[in-house]
N, C-alpha and C positions, 0 to 999 in steps of 0.2 A: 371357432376361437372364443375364449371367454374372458371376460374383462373387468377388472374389482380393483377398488383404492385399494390400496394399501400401505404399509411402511416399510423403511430397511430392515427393521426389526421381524417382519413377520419373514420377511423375502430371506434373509440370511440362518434365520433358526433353523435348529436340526439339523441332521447330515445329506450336507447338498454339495454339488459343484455344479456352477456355472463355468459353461466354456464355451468363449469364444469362438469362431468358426473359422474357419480360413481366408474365407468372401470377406472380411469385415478387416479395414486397417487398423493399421498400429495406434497406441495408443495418441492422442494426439492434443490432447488441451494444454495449454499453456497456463501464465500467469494472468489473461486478462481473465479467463472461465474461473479459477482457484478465487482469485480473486473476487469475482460475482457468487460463486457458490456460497464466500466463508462472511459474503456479506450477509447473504440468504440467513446464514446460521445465525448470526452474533441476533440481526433483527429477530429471528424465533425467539434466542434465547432473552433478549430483555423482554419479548412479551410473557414469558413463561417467568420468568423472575417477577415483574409485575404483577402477573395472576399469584403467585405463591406469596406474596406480600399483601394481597388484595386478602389471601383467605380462600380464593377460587382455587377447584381443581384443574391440577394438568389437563385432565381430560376434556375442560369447557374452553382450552386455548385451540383457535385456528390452525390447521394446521397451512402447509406451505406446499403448494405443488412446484416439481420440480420438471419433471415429465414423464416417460413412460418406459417401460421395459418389454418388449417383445420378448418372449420363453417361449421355446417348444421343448418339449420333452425328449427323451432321446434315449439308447439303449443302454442300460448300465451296464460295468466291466462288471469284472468280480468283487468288487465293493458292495458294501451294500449304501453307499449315499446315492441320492436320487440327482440323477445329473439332466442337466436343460439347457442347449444353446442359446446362445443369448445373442439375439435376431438383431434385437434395434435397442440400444441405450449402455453400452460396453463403457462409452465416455462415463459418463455420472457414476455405474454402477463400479468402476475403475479407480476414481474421484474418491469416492463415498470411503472406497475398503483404503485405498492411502493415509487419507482423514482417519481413520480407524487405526492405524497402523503410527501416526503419529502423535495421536492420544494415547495409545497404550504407552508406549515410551517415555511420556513426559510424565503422565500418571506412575508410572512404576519407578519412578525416580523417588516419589514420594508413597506412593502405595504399591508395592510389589504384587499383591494378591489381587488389588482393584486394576491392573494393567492384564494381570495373567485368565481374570473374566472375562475383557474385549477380546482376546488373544485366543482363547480356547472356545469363544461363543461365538463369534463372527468372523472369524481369519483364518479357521484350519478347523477340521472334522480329527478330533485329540487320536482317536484310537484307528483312521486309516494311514496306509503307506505308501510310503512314493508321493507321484503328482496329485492323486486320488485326494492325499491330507490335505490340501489347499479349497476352500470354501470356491474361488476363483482362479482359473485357469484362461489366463489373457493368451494373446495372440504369441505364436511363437516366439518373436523378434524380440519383445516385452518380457519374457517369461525371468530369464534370470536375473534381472533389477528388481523384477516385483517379488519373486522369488527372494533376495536377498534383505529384502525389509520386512517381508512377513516374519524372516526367520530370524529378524534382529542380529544379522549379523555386522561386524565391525565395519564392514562395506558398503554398508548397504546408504542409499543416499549419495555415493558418492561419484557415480559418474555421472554425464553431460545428457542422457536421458529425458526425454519427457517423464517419462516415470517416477526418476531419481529427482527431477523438480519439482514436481508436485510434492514428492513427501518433506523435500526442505522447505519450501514453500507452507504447509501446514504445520510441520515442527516450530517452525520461525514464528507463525501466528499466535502457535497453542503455547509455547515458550513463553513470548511476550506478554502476552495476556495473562497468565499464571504469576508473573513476575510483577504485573503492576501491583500500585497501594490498594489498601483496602477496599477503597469507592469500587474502584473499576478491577478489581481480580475478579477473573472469571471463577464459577466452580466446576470442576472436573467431570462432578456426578449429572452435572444439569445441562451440561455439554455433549456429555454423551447421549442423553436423554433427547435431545431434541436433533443429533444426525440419528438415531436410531427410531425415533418416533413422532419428530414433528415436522418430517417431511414427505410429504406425501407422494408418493408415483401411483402411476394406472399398471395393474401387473396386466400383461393381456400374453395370455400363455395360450400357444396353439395347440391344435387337433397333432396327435402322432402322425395322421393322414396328410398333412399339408405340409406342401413343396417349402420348406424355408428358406430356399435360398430364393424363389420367386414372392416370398411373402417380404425380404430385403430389397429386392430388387424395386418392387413397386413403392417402399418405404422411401426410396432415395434416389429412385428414378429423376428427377428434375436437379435434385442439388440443392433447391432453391427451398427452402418452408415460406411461409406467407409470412410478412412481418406483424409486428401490432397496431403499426399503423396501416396496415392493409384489412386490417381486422378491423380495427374502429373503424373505417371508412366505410365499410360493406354494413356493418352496422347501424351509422347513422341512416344509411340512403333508404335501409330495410323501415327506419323509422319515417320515414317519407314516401308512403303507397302512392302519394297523388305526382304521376307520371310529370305533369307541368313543372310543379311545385320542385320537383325532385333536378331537374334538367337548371331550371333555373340556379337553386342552390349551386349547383357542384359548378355551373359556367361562370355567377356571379361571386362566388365566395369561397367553394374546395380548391377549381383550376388557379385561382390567383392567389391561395394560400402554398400551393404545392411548389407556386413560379418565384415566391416571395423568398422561399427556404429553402427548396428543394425536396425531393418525396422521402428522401433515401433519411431525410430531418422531420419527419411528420412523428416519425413515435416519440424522438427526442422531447421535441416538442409539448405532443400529449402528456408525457411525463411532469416537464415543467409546469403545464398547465393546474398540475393537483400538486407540486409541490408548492406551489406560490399562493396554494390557499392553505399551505398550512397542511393537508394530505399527505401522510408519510405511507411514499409507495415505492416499492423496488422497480426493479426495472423492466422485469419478468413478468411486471402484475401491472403494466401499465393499463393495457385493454381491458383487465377486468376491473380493475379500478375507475377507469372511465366510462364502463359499460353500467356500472354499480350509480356512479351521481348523474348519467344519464335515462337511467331507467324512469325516474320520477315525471318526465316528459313525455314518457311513452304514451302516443293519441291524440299530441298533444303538437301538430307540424311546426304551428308559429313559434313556440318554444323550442321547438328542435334546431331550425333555421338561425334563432338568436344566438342561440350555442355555439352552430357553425360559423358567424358571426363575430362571434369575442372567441372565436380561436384564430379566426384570420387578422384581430385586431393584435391578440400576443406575435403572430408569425410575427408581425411589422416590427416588436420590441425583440423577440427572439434573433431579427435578423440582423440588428446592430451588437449582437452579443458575435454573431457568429463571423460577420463582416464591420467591426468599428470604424471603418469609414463612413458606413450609411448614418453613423451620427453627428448633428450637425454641432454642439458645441464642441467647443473643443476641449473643453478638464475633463470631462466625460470622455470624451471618445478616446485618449491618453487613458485612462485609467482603463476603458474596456479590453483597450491593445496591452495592456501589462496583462490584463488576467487571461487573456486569451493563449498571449507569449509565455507565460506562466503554466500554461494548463491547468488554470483553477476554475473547472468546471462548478464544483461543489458552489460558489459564490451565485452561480446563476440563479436557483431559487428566490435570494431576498434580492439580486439586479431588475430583473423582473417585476419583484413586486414591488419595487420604487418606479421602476419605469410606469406600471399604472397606476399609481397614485400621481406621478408628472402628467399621465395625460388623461386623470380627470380634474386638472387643474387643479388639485390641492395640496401639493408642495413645488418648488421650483426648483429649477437647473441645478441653481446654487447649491443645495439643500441636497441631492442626488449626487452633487459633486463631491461636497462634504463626508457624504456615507461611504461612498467606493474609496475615497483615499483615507479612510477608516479601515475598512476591509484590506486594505493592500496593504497598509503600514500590522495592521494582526496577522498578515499572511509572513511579510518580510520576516519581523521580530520572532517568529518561531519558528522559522528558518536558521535564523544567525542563532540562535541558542536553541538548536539540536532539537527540535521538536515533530515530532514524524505527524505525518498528516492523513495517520489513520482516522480521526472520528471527525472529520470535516463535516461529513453531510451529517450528520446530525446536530452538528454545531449551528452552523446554517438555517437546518429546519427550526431549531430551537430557538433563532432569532427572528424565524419568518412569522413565527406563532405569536410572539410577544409582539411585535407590528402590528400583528390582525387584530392583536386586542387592545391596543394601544390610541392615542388620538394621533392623524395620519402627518399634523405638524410637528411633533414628537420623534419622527422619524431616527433623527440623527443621535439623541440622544437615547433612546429607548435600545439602538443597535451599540451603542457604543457602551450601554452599562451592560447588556446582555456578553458580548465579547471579552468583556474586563472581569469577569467571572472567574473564581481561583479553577475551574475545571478545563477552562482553555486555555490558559499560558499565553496570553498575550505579553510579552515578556516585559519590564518595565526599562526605566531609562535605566537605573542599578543593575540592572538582570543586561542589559543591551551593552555597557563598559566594560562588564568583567566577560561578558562572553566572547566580541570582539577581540581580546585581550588575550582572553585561555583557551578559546574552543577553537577547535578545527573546523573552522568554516571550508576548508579546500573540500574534505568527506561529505558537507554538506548537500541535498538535494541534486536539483539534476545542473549538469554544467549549463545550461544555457539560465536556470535561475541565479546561480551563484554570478552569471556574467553580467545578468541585469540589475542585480546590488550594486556591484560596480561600478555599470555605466551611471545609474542614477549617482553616485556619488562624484562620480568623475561632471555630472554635469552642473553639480551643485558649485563649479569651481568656477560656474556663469564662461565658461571657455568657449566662443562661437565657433570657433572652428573646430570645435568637436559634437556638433549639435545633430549630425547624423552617425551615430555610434555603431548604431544596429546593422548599417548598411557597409560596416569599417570589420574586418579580417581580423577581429580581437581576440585572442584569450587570455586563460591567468595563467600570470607566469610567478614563480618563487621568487623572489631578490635573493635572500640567500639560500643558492639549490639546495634542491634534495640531495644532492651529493657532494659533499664537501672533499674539494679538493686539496693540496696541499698549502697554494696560495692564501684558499677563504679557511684553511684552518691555523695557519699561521698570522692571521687579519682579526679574528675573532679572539686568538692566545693577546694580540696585543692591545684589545681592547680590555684586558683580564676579562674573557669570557672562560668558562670550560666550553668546547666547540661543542661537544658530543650532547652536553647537557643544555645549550641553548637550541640546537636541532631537533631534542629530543623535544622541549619545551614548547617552541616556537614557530617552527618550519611551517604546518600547514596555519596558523591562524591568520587573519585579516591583517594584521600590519606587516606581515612577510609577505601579503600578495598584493598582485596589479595587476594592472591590464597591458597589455602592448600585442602590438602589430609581428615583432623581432623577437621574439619565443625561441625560434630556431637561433636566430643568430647570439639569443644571449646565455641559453642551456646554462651550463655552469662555470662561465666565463669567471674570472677573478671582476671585485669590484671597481676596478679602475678602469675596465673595456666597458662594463655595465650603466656606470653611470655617463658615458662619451655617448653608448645609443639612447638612453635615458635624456640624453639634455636633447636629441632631437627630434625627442618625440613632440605630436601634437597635442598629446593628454597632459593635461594641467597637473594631475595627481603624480605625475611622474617627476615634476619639476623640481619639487624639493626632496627629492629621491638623487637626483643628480647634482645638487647642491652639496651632499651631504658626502664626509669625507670618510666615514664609518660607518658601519653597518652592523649593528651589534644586539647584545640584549637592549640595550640604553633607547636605541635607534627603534627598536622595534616596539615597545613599548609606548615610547611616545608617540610615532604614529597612528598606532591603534586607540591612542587616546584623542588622535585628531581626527579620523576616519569615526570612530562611536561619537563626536560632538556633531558632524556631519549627518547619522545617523538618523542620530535624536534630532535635529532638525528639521530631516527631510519627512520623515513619519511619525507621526504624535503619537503620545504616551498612551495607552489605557486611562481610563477612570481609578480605577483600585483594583490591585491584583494583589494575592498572596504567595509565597516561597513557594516555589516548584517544587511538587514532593518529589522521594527520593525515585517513584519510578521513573519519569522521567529524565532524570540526570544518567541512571544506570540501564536504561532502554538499550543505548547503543553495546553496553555490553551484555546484555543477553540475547541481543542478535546475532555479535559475531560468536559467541560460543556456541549456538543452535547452529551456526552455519560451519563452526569448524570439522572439515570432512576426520572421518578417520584415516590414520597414518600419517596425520600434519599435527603441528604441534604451534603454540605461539607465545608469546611472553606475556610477564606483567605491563611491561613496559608499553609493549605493541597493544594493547588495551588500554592503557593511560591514554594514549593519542587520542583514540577514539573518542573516551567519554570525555576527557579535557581534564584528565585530576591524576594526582600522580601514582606511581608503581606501588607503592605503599599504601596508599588506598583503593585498591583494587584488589590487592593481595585481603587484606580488611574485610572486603564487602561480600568478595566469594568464600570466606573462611564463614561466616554468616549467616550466606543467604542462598538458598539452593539455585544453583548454576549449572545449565545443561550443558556435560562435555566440560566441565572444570578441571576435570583430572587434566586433559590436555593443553592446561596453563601452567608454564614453567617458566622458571628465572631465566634472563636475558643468556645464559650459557647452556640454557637447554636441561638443565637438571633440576629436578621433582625438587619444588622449594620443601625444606627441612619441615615448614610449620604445613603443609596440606593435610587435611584429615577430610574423608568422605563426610557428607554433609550427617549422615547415618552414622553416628558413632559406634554403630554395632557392627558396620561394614567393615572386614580385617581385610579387603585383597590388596595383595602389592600392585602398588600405582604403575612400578615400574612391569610389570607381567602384565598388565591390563594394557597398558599402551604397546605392550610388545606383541600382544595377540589381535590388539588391533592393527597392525602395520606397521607402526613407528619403528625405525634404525636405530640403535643406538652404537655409538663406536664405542674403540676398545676403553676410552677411559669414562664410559660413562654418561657423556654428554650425548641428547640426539641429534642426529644431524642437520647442520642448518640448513640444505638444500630443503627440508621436510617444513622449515618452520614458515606460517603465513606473517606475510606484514601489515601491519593497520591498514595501507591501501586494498591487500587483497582481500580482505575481509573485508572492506568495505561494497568491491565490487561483488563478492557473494551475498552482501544481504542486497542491494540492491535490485540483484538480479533474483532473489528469493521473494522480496518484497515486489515485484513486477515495475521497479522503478527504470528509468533511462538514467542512462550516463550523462 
């Protein structure tokens, strides 16, 4: 067997097929791998942006190992491409060509001829036939999903596949990213650049002569790979030759850091450890990141032993992140249980690095207290005004670095002017009233965050007997349902509302929602059964909800204007922020049209919900601004608005042939059928589930 770095770029040039074996399963990675891999990517590419800003060549940027490819050669049909099983790394190698497969797309939206390069260089062998043309030939089971996106067909992406989620999943990424302002748009050609050459695998391509399926067999015999924290551990003890010295270490300081956090938390850990100094390292790279600022000790035991040392001192701060009971104030240990309840991992870098600065005595509780109900009111506010929380850990890291450089009583202000930064959207009190107001908080984040808005607000109302919220059967429920029945639409005509246009307006935002126990019992009851279970509720928030003898635009407005006073009280403002540029206002809708399948179709309207602004300006912003899957936005009756024009003015195809060959119905007069069209809720749970979010 022989074995050489290499890149995708060399591995996929000229006429090849890789295929899959039969011994090797289906394809199998999900959103949390896509997710890790396109962090892999984005980190290459700001370092290669960086070097190309610097003046440095591509060629002087690191590359990025990902892992390896096992190849053995194999007999070729009558083709003449050179075909190789592909032993070990089907996942990444499967991954890699998807990612390919959804850059060509996005890119040919705007470069026809720069898409049909990726397409004809890495995706298909141009002048073979049959299965032969495919670069990659996956497992049977996979073949016609993967089959169906190489060949950009209308379907393709569209069923419930691992396969099929990965490409919406990197479409949704490469969409968005293309879509942001200036700072932050990716570029196309530098993307490709770096999945094609700045990730590095091990090619290790067998002898004709060896057994491949026993050369699999031994690859994957246990199931189990060694972690990286089984890796630095073997490491350290290699740097500890003196048998005593070494026994002692691992009884006095490994075995009670392992018992502190648990083992299954050692690489976590190790991670934290180089992120809290400011070490920007992925997750992949943790071991040799830690292998890298331990080397300098190497000979050197008593230095190695201190190491092991202040890593059993962070398990002790790691472990009140991981368990916030083990901490004993209590603003603190409340603030560790929201980020925990939260899933805001990303915050643990600069938690950390407060926590040792508290225990080398030079900042206090108070001051740690201070910072984290900083961090939780920056997490809330771009929550409630639609802020997706893609660039978190960099945000993070970028505050952990100004700490390190900062003086250590500075803490709270040095983190609070880094946060208030016009690049993070810390949202303001102005930015937090109208959003409450217009935005669809119900689409927002995952339910269990949207429920703990809530509770904090519901406990601002000082109500004690709602003081265990978390432990109470709660969700959000609409006051006026999603589904207007005839009573609540005849309730709303007498408040001179138009029904259809305050539903359209209002239904999912924050003064239309609450909490309660009786969800089921109040579904879409009229308002006079609602407000009867309303007055006996134990939630304070509900009370003047059952008071109230209407329920209207009027109603709903003012509430949201009492819930954002509530707001802005419970979580303090920024320092100084600037207007949120426009990509993020218009994010949510270049997600849902990256996610809309083909043979579905969806309104202006149903896109107003989403981004919080109306039919009219939507229609505006896609007539504008290049929008994937645009053509498949039509007026609330299902017909091709009059004003659409391809973002390409030189594009003449009928909108109406285009979506006919992609699957869409249309009846006899015209309109396509509504069973076909998506609702702002289902688009919401497709990017969700493209973005690897939870419900």
């Amino acid at each position: 067997m022989k074995a050489s770095e290499t890149q995708l770029r060399t591995i996929l040039q000229g006429v090849k097929q890789f295929h899959v074996p039969l011994f090797q399963r289906r394809y199998t990675w999900g959103p949390k791998e896509h997710e890790q891999l396109w962090r892999d990517v984005m980190a290459q590419y700001d370092s290669l942006a960086q070097a190309e800003a610097e003046g440095r060549l591509a060629a002087h940027v690191a590359t990025h190992f990902i892992g390896s490819f096992v190849l053995a050669p194999t007999e070729s049909s009558a083709s003449s491409a050179a075909r190789f099983l592909v032993v070990d790394g089907q996942q990444r190698l499967t991954t890699l060509s998807i990612a390919l497969c959804a850059l060509r797309d996005v890119w040919s939206g705007l470069d026809r001829e720069a898409g049909e390069a990726i397409h004809e260089t890495y995706l298909i062998n141009k002048f073979e036939k049959g299965q032969e043309r495919y670069k990659l030939l996956p497992t049977q089971d996979d073949r016609d999903d993967y089959f169906a996106i190489v060949d950009a067909k209308p379907t393709r992406g569209a069923t419930d596949s691992r396969i099929s989620e990965a490409y919406r999943f990197f479409l949704a990424r490469i969409g968005e990213a293309t879509a942001a302002d200036e700072e932050d748009c990716i570029e196309l050609a530098r993307l490709r650049d770096v999945i094609l050459s700045k990730l590095s695998v091990v090619d290790i391509t067998a002898d004709r002569d060896d057994n491949v399926h026993r050369i699999f067999e031994s690859l994957n015999a246990t199931g189990v790979d060694l972690t990286q924290g089984d890796l630095l551990r073997n490491y350290i003890f290699m740097l500890l030759p003196s048998e005593e010295r070494a026994h002692r270490v691992y009884n006095e300081l490994w075995a009670p850091m392992e018992a502190t956090i648990g083992s299954e938390n050692i690489e976590a850990l190790a991670r934290l450890d180089l992120l809290r100094r400011g070490e920007e390292v992925l997750s992949d790279d943790v071991y040799r990141g830690q292998q890298s600022r331990l080397r300098q000790y190497e000979g050197d035991e008593t230095a190695i032993e201190a190491q092991v040392a202040d890593l059993l001192r962070q398990a002790s701060f790691y472990q009140r992140i991981l368990d916030p009971s083990k901490e004993e104030h209590l603003g603190i240990r409340a603030h560790l249980h929201f980020f925990k309840r939260w899933g805001a991992q990303t915050v643990n870098p600069v938690v950390m690095y407060a926590f040792n600065l508290r225990g080398d005595g030079v900042v206090s509780d108070e001051q740690v207290r201070e910072l984290l109900l900083n961090i939780e009111s920056f997490l809330v506010r771009r929550l409630l005004t639609g802020v997706r929380s893609g660039n978190l850990n960099r945000i993070f890291l970028r505050v952990v670095k100004r700490l390190i450089e900062s003086e250590p009583h500075q803490i709270v202000d040095v983190a609070r002017w880094e946060l208030s930064g016009e690049r993070s959207y810390w949202a303001s009190d102005s930015d937090i009233e109208w959003a409450v107001a217009n935005r669809p908080f119900y689409f927002y984040g995952r339910a269990e965050q949207k429920r703990m808005v809530l509770e904090a607000i519901e406990r601002s109302f000082g109500h004690k007997e709602a003081s265990d919220l978390e432990a109470m059967s709660l969700s959000i429920e609409h006051i006026m349902p999603q589904t207007l029945t005839a009573e609540w639409n005849a309730h709303l005509s007498e408040q001179g509302d138009d029904p259809e246009a305050v539903r359209s307006e209002l239904l999912h935002t924050m003064g239309n929602l609450t909490l309660t126990a009786y969800n089921p019992q109040l579904s879409n009851k009229p308002l006079e059964r609602k407000r009867e279970i309303y007055e006996k509720s134990l939630l304070a928030m509900n009370q003047p909800i059952a008071a109230t003898a209407a329920w209207g635009k009027a109603e709903i407005n003012q509430r949201a204007k009492d819930l954002a006073r509530r707001i802005i009280e419970i979580w303090p403002a920024p320092e100084a922020r600037l207007t949120d540029g426009p990509s993020e206002l218009w994010a949510p809708l270049h997600e849902a049209c990256a996610v809309l399948p083909a043979g579905h179709w969806t309104s202006y309207s149903e896109l107003a919900v989403l981004v919080g602004t109306s039919p009219i300006a939507v229609g505006n912003y896609i007539g504008k601004n290049h929008v994937t899957n645009a053509h498949r936005v039509m007026n609330v009756a299902g017909e091709v608005s009059p004003g659409f024009h391809w973002i390409d003015l030189e594009d003449d195809r009928d909108v109406r042939e285009v979506l006919q060959s992609e699957g869409l119905v249309f009846s006899d007069d015209g309109r396509a059928l509504p069973e076909l069209r998506m609702t702002a809720a289902d688009l919401q749970e497709r990017i969700a589930a493209a973005m690897g979010e939870d419900e």
